[in-house]
C-alpha positions in Angstrom: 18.9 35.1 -2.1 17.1 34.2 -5.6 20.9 34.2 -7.0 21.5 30.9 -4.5 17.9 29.4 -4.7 18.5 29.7 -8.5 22.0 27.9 -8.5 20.8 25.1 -5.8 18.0 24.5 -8.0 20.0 23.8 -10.9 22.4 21.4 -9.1 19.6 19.4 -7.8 18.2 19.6 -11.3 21.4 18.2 -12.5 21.6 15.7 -9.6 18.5 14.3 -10.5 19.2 14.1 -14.3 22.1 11.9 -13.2 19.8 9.3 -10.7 17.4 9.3 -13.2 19.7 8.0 -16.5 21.7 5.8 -13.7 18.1 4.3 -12.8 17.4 3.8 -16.0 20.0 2.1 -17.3 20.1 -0.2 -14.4 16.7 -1.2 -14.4 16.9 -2.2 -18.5 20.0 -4.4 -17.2 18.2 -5.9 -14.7 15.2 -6.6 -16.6 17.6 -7.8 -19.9 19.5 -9.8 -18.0 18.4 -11.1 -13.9 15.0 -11.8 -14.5 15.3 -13.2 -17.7 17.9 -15.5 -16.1 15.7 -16.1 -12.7 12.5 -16.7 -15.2 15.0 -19.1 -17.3 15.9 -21.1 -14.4 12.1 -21.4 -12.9 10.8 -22.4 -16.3 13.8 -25.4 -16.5 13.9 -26.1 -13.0 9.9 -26.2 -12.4 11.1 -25.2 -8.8 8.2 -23.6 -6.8 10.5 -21.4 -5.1 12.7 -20.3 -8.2 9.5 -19.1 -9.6 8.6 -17.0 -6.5 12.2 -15.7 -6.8 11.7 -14.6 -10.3 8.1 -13.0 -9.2 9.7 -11.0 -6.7 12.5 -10.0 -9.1 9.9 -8.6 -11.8 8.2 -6.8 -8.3 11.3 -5.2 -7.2 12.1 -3.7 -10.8 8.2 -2.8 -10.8 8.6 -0.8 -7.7 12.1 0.7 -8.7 10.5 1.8 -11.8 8.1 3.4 -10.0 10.8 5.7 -7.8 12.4 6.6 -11.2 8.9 7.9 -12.4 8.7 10.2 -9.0 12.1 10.9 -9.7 11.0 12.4 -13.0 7.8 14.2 -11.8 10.5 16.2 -9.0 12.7 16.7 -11.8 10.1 18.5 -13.7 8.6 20.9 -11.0 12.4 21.7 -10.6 12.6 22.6 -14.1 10.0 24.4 -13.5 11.3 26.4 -10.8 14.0 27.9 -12.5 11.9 30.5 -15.0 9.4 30.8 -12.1 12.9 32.2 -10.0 13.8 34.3 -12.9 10.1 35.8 -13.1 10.0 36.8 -9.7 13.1 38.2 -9.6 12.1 40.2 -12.9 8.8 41.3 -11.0 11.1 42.6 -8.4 13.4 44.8 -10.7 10.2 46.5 -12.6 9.1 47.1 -8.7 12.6 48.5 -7.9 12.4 50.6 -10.5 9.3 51.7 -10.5 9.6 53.0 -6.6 12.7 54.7 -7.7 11.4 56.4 -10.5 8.6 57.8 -8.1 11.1 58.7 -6.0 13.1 61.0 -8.4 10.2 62.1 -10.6 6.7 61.9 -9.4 8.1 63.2 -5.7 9.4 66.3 -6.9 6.8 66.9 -9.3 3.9 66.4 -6.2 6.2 69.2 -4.3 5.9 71.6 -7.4 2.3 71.5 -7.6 2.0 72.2 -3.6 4.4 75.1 -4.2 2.3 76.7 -7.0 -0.7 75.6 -5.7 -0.2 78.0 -2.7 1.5 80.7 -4.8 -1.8 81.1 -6.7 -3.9 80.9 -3.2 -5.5 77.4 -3.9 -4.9 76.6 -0.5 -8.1 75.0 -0.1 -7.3 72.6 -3.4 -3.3 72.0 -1.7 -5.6 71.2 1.9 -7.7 68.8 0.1 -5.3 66.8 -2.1 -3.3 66.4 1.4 -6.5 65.3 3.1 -6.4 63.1 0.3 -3.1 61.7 1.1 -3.3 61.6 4.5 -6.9 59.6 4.7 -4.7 57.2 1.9 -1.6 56.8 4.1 -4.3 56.1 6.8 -6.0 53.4 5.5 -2.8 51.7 4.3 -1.8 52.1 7.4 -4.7 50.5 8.6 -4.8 48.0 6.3 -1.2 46.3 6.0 -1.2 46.2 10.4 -4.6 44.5 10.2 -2.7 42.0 7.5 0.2 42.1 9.4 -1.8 40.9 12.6 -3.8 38.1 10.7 -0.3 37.1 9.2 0.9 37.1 12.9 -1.6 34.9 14.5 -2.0 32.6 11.3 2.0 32.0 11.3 1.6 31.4 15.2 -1.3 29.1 15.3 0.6 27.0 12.4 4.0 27.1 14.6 2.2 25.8 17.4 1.2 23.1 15.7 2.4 19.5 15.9 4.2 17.9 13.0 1.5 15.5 13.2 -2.3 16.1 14.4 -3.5 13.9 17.2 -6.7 13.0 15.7 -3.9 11.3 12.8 -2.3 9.7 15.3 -5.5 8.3 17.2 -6.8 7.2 13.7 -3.6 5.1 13.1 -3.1 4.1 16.7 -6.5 2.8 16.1 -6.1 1.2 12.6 -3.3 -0.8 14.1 -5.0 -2.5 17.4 -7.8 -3.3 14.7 -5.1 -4.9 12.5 -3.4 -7.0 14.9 -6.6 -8.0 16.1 -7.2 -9.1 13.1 -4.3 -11.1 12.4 -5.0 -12.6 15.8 -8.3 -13.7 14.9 -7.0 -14.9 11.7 -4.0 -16.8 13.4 -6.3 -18.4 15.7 -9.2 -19.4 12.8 -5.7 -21.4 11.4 -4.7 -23.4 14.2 -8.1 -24.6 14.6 -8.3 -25.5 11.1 -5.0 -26.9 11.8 -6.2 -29.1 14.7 -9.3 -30.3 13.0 -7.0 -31.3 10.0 -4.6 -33.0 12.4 -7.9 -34.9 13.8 -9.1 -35.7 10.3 -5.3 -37.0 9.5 -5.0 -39.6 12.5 -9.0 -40.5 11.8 -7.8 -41.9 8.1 -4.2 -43.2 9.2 -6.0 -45.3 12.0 -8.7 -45.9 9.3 -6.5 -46.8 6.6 -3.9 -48.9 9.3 -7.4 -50.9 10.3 -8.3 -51.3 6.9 -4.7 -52.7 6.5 -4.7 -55.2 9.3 -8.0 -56.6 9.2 -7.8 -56.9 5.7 
């Protein structure tokens, strides 16, 4: 399973190697070449509009440089991920040996001691160290089904919940009604300013036409 994780991981690093020079490389030529151009043509033109186009040129490469940038932070945790892969699947050979040395060393060696111990009538000693044992294997017991039952409700209480909390949802439901509110209110401020400009227009043209006519 760490095999695959490990390859996947270095294919998407690769992947993202490959967006990220392809970004690159595109955004230089579009800044070297575009919006020079678009800035070259508002400057000569003194157009109102080609100068917004050029503005929104220099916005877009802003925000595409931006992407390349996340691209580059994902690209380094993935780069990351590969020794933290190869750690973890260290860890898990030292633990695989480790149990398997107990298994054909300290096992056997445990079953020698019980043996002599009883030879030489240290029962009580062999009852004690398997007291011992026992009141271990107990509490581990114990232990790892009480973890296993906060593991249990923890991963049940998180399954059984929604992609998206309500309270979120109320808050944004919320922030939007406010918003368009807003824009209403706002809307309705500009038609009035509208109407009273409209007003002040036909007050000076039949100002201006009196003026005019009666000389």
């Amino acid at each position: 399973m760490f095999n695959h994780l490990y390859d996947m991981n270095i294919q998407y690093f690769k992947e993202l190697t490959m967006y990220i020079i392809a970004g690159e490389q595109r955004l230089e030529d579009f800044r070297a070449n575009e919006i020079v151009k678009a800035k070259e043509k508002a400057s000569q033109s003194g157009d109102a509009m080609d100068a917004q186009r050029a503005s929104d040129l220099v916005a877009a490469a802003d925000r595409f440089e931006k992407k390349l940038h996340d691209l580059k932070l994902t690209r380094q945790i993935s780069m990351q991920m590969a020794p933290q892969i190869r750690l973890l699947q260290n860890n898990n050979a030292l633990l695989i040996e480790r149990i398997q040395s107990t298994l054909v060393n300290t096992l056997p060696l445990w079953k020698n001691q019980i043996v002599l111990a009883i030879g030489l009538e240290h029962s009580r000693d062999a009852m004690q160290a398997q007291r011992e044992v026992t009141n271990m294997t107990n509490d581990l017991l114990k232990k790892n089904a009480e973890s296993l039952k906060m593991g249990t409700i923890e991963t049940a209480k998180e399954a059984e919940r929604g992609i998206i909390d309500i309270e979120t949802l109320v808050q944004t439901n919320r922030s939007l009604i406010d918003t368009m509110n807003e824009v209403v209110k706002i809307q309705e401020e500009g038609r009035k300013q509208r109407r009273a400009a409209e007003e002040s227009l036909s007050k000076m043209e039949a100002e201006l036409k009196n003026r005019l006519i009666n000389g």
